[in-house]
Jmol script that loads the backbone (N, CA, C; Angstrom):
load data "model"
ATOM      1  N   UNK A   1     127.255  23.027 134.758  1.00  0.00           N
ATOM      2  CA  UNK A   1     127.441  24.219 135.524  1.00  0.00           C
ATOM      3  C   UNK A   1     128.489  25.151 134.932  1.00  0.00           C
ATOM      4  N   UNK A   2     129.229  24.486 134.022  1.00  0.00           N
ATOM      5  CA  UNK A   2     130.608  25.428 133.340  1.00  0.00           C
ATOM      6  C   UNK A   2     130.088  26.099 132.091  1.00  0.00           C
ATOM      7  N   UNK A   3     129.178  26.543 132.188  1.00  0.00           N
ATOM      8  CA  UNK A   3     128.857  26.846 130.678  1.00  0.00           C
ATOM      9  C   UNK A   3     129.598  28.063 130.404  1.00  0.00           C
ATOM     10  N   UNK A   4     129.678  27.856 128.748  1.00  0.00           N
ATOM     11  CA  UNK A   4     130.750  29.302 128.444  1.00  0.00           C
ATOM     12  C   UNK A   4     130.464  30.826 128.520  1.00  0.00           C
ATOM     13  N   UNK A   5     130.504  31.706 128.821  1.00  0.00           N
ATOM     14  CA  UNK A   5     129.712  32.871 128.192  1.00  0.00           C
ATOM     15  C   UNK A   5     129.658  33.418 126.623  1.00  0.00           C
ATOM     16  N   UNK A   6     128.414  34.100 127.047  1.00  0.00           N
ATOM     17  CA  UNK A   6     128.110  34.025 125.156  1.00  0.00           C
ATOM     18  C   UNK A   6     128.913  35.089 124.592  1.00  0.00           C
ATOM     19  N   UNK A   7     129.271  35.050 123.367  1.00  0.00           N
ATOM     20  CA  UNK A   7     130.038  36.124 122.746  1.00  0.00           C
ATOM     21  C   UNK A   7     129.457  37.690 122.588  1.00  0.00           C
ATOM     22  N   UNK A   8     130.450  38.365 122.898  1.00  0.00           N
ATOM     23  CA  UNK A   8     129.407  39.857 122.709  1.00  0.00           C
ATOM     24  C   UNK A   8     128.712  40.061 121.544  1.00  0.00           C
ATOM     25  N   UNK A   9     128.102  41.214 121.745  1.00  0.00           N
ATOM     26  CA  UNK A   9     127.531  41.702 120.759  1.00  0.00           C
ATOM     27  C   UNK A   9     128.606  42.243 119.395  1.00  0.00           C
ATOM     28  N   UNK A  10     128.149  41.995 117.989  1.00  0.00           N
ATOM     29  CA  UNK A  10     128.875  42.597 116.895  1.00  0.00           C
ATOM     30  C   UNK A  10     128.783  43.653 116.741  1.00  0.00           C
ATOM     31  N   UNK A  11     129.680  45.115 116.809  1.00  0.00           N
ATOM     32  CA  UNK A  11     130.159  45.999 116.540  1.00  0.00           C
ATOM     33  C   UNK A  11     129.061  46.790 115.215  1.00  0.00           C
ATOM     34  N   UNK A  12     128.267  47.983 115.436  1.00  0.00           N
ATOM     35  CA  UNK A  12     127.377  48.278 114.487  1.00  0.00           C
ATOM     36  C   UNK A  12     128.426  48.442 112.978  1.00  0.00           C
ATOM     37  N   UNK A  13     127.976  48.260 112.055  1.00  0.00           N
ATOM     38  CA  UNK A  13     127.946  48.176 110.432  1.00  0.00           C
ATOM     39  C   UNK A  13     128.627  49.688 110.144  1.00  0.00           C
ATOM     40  N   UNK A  14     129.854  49.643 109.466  1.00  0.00           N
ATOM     41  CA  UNK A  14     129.874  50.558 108.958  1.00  0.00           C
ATOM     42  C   UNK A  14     130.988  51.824 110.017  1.00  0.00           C
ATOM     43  N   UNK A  15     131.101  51.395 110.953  1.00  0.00           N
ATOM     44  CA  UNK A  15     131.846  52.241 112.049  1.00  0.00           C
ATOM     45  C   UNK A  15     130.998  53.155 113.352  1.00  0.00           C
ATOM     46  N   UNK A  16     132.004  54.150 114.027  1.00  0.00           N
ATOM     47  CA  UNK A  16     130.951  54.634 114.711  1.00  0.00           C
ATOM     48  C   UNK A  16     129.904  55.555 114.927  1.00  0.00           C
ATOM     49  N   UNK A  17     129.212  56.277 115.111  1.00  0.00           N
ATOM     50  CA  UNK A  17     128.084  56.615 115.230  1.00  0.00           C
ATOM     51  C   UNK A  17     127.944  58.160 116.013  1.00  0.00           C
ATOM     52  N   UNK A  18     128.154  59.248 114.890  1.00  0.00           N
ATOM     53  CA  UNK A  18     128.368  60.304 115.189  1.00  0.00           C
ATOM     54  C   UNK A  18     127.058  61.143 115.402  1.00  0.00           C
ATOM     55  N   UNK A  19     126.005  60.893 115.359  1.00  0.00           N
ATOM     56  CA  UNK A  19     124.683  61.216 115.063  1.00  0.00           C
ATOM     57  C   UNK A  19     124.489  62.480 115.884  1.00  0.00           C
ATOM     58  N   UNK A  20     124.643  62.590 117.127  1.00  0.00           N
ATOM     59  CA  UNK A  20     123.852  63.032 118.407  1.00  0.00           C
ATOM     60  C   UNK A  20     125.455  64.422 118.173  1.00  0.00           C
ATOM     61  N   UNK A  21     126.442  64.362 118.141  1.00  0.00           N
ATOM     62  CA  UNK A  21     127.892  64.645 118.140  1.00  0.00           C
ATOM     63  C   UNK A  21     127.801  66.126 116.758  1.00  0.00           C
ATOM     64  N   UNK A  22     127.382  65.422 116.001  1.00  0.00           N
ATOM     65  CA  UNK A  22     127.224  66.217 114.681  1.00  0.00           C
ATOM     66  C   UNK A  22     126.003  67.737 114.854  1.00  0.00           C
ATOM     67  N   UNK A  23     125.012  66.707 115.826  1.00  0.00           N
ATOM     68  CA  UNK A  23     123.817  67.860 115.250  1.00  0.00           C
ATOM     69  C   UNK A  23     123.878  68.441 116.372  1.00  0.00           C
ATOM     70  N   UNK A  24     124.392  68.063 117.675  1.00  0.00           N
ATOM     71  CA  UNK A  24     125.089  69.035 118.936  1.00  0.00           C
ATOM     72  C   UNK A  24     126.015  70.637 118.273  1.00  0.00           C
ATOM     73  N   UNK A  25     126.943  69.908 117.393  1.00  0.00           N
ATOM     74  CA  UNK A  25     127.752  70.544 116.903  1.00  0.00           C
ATOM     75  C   UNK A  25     127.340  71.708 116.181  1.00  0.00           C
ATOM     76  N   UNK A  26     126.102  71.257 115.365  1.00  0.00           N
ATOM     77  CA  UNK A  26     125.856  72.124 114.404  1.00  0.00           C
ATOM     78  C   UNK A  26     124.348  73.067 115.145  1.00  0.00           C
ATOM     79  N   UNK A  27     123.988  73.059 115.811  1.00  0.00           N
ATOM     80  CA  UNK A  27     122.887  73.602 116.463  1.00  0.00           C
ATOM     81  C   UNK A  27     124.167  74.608 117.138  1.00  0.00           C
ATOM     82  N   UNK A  28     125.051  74.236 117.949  1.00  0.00           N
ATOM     83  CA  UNK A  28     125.727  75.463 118.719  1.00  0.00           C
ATOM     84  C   UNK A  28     126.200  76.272 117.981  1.00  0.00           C
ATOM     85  N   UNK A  29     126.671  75.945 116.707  1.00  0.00           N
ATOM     86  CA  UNK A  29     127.362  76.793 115.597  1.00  0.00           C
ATOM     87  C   UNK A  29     126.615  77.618 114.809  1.00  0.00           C
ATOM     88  N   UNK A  30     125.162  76.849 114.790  1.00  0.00           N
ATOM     89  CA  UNK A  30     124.542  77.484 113.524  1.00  0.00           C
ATOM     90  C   UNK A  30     123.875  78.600 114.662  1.00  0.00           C
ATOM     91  N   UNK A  31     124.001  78.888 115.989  1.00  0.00           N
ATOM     92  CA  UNK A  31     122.965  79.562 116.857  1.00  0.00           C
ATOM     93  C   UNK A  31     123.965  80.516 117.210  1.00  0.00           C
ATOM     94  N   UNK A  32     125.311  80.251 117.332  1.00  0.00           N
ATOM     95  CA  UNK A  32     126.371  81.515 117.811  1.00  0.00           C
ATOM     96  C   UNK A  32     126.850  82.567 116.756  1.00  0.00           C
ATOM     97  N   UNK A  33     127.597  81.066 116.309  1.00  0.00           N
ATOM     98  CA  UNK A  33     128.045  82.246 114.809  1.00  0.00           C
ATOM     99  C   UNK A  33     128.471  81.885 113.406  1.00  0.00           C
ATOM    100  N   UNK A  34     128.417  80.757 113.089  1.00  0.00           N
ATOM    101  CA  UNK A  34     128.752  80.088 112.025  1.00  0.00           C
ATOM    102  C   UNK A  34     127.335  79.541 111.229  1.00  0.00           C
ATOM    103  N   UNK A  35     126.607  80.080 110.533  1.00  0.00           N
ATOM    104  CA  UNK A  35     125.393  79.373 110.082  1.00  0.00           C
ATOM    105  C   UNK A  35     125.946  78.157 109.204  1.00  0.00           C
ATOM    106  N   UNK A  36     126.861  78.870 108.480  1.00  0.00           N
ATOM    107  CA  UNK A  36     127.148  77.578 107.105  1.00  0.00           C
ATOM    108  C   UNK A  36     127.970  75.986 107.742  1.00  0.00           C
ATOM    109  N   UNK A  37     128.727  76.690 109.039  1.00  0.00           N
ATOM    110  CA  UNK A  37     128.833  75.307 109.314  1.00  0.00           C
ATOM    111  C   UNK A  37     127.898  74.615 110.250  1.00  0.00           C
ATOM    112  N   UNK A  38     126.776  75.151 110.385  1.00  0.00           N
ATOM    113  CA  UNK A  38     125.551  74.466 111.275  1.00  0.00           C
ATOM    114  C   UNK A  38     124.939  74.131 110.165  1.00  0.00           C
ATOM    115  N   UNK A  39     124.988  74.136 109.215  1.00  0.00           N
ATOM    116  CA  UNK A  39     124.300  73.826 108.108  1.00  0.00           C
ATOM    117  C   UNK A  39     125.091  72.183 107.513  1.00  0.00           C
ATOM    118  N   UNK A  40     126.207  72.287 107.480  1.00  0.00           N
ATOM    119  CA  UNK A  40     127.383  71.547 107.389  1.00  0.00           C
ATOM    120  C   UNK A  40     127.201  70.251 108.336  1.00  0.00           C
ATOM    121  N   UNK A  41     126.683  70.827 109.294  1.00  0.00           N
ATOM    122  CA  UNK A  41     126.873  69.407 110.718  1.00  0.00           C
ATOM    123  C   UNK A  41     125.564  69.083 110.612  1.00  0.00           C
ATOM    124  N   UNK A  42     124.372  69.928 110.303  1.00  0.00           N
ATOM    125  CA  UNK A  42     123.452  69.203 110.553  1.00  0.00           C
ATOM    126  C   UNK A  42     123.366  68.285 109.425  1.00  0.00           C
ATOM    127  N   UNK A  43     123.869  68.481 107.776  1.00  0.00           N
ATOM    128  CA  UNK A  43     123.764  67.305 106.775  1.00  0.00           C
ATOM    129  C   UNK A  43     124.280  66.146 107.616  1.00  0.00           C
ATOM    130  N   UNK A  44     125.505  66.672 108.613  1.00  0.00           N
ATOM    131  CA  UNK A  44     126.031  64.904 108.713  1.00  0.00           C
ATOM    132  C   UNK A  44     125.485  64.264 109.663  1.00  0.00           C
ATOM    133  N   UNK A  45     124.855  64.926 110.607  1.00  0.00           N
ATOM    134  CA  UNK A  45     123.949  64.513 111.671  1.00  0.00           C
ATOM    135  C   UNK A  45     122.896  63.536 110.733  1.00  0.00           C
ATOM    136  N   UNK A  46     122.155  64.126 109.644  1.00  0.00           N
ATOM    137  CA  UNK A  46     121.228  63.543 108.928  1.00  0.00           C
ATOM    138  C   UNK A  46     121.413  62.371 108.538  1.00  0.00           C
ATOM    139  N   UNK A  47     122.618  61.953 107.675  1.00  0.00           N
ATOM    140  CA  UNK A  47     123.259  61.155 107.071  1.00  0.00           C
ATOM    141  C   UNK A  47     123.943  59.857 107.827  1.00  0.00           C
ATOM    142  N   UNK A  48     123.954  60.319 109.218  1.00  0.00           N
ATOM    143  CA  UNK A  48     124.445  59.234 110.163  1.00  0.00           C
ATOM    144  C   UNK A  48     123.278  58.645 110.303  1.00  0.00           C
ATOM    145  N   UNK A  49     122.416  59.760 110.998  1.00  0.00           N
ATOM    146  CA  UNK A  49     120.840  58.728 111.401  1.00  0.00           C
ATOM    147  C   UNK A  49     120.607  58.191 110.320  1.00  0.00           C
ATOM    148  N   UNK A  50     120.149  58.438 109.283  1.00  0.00           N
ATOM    149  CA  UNK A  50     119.558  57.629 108.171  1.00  0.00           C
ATOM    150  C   UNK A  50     120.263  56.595 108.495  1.00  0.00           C
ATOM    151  N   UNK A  51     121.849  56.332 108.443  1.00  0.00           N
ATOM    152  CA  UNK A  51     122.997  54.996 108.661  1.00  0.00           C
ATOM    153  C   UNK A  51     122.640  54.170 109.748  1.00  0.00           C
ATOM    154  N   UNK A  52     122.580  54.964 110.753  1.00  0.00           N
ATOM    155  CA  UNK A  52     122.549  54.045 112.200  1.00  0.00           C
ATOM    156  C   UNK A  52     121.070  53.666 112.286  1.00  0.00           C
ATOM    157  N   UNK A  53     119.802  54.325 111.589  1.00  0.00           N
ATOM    158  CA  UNK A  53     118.561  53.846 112.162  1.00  0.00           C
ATOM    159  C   UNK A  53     118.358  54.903 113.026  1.00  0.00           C
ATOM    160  N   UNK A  54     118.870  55.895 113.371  1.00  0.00           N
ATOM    161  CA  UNK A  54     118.315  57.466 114.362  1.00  0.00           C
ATOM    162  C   UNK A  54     117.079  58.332 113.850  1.00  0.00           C
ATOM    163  N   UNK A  55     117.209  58.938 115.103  1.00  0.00           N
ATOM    164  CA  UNK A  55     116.230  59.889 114.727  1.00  0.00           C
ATOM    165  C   UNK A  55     116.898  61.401 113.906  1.00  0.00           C
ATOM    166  N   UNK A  56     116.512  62.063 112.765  1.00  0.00           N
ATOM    167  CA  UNK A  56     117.488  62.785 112.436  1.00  0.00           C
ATOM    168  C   UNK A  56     116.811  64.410 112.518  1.00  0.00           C
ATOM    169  N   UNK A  57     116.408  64.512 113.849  1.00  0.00           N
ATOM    170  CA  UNK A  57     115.736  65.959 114.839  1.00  0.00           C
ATOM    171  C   UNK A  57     117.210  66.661 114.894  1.00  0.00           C
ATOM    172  N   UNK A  58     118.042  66.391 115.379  1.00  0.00           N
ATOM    173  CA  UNK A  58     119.117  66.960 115.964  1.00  0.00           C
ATOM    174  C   UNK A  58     119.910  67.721 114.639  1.00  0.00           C
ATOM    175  N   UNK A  59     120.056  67.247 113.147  1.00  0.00           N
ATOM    176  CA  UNK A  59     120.418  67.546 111.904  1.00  0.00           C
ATOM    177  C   UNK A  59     119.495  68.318 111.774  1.00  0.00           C
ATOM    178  N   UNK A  60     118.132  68.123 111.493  1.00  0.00           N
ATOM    179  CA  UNK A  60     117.013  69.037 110.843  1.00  0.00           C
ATOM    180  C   UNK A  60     117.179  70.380 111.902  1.00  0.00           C
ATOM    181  N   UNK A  61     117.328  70.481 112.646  1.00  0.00           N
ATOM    182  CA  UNK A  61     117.302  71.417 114.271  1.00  0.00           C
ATOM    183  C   UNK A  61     118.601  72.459 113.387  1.00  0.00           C
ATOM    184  N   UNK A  62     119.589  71.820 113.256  1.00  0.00           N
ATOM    185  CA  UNK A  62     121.174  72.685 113.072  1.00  0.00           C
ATOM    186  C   UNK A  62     121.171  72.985 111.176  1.00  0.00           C
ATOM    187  N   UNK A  63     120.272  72.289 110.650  1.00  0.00           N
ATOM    188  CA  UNK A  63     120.116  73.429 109.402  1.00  0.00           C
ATOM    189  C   UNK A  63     119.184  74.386 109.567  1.00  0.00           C
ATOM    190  N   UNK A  64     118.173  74.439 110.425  1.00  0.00           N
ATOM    191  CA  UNK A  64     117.301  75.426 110.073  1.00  0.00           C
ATOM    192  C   UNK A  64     117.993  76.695 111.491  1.00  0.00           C
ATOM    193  N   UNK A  65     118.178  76.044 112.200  1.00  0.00           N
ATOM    194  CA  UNK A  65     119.241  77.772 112.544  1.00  0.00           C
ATOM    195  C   UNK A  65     120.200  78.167 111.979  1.00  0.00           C
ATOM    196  N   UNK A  66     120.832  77.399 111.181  1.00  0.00           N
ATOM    197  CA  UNK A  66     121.837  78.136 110.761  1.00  0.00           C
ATOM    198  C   UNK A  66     121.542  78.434 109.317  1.00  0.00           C
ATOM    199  N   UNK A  67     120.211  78.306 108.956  1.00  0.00           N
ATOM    200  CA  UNK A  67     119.913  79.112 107.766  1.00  0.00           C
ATOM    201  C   UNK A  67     119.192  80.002 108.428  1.00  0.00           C
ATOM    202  N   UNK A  68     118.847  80.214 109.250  1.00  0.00           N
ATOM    203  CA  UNK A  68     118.030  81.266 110.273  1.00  0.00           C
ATOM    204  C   UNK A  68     119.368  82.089 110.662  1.00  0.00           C
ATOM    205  N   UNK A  69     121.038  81.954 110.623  1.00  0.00           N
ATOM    206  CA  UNK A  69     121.967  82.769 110.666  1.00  0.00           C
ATOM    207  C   UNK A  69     121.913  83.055 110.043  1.00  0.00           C
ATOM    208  N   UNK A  70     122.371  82.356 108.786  1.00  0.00           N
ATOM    209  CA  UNK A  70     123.033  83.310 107.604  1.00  0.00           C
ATOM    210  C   UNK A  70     121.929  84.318 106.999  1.00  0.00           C
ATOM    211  N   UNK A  71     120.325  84.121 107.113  1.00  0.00           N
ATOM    212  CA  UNK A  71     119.469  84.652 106.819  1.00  0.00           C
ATOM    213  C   UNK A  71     119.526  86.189 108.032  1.00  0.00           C
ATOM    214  N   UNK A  72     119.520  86.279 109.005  1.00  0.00           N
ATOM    215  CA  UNK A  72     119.699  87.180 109.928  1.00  0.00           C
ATOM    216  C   UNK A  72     121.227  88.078 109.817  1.00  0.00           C
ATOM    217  N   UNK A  73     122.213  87.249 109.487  1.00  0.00           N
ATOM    218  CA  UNK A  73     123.208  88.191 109.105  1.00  0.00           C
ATOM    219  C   UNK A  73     123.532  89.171 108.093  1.00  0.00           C
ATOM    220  N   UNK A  74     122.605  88.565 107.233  1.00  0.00           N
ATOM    221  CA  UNK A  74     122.715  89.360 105.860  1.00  0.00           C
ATOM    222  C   UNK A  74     121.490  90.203 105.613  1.00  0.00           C
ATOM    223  N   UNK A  75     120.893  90.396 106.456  1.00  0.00           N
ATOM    224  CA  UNK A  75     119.566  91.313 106.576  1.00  0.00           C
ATOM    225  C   UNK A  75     120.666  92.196 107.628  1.00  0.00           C
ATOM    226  N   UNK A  76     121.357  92.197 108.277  1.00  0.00           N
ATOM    227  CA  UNK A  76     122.325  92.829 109.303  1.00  0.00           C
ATOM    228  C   UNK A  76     123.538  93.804 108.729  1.00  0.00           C
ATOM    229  N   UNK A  77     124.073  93.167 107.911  1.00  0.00           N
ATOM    230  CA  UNK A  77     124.733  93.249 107.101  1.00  0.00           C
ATOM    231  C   UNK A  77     124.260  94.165 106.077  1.00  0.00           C
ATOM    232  N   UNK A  78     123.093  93.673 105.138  1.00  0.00           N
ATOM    233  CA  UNK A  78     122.667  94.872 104.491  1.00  0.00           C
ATOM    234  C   UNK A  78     122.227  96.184 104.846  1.00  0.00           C
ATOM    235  N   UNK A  79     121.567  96.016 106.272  1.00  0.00           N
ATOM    236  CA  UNK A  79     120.599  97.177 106.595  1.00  0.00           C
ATOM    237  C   UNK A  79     122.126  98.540 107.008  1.00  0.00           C
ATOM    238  N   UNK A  80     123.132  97.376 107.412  1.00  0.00           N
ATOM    239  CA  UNK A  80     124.275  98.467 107.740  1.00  0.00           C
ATOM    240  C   UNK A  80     124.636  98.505 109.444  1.00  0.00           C
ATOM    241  N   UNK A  81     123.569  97.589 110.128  1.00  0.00           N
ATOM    242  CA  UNK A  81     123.796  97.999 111.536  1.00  0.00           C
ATOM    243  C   UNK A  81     124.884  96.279 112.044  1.00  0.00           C
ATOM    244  N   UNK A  82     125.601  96.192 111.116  1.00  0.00           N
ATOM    245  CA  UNK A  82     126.621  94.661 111.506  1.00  0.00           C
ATOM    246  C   UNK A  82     127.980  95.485 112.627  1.00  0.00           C
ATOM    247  N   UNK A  83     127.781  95.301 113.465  1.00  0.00           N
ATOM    248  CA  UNK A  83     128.632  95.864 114.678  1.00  0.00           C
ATOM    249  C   UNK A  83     129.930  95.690 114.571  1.00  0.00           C
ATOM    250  N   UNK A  84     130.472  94.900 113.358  1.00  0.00           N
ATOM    251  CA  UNK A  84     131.878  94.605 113.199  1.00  0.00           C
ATOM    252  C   UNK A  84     132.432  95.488 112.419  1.00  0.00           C
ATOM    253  N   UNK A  85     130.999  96.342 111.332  1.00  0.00           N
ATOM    254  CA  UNK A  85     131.674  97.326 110.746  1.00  0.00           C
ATOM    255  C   UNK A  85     131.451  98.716 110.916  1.00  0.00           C
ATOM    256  N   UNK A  86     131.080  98.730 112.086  1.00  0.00           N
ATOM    257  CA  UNK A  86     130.566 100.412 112.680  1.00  0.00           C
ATOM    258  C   UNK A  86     131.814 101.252 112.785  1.00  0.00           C
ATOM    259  N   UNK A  87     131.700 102.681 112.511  1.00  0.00           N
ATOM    260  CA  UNK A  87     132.671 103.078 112.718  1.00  0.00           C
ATOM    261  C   UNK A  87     132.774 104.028 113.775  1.00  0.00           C
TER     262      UNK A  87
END
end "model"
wireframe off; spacefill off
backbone 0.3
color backbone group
């Protein structure tokens, strides 16, 4: 009737597991105002899932808006209508 309890589970390989954190990160950035660093978070979003076994939607998601920024800013930028430099 005394039996011991079993030992937990071992701690995943490698540390913890930024996956979901990264491509959160980089989807809000690459969609407000930072493309290059949505571009930035979604590599590491990628690079975790590949690590942990994830799905890596949330990385692929935060590079392609934020090459969909920097692509939209600089069409903005060129045409002349960038609101930061109106006079």
């Amino acid at each position: 009737m005394n039996a011991p309890y079993p030992p937990p589970p071992p701690p995943p390989a490698g540390g913890r597991d930024r996956t979901t954190l990264w491509g959160v990160l980089g989807i809000i950035l690459g969609l407000l105002c930072c493309g290059i660093l949505g571009v930035i978070f979604g590599y590491l979003s990628i690079r975790d899932a590949r690590r942990f076994g994830q799905s890596p939607v949330l990385g692929y998601l935060a590079i392609a808006f934020g090459v969909i920024n920097i692509i939209g800013s600089s069409i903005l930028w060129a045409g002349g209508d960038y609101p930061l430099y109106n006079d």
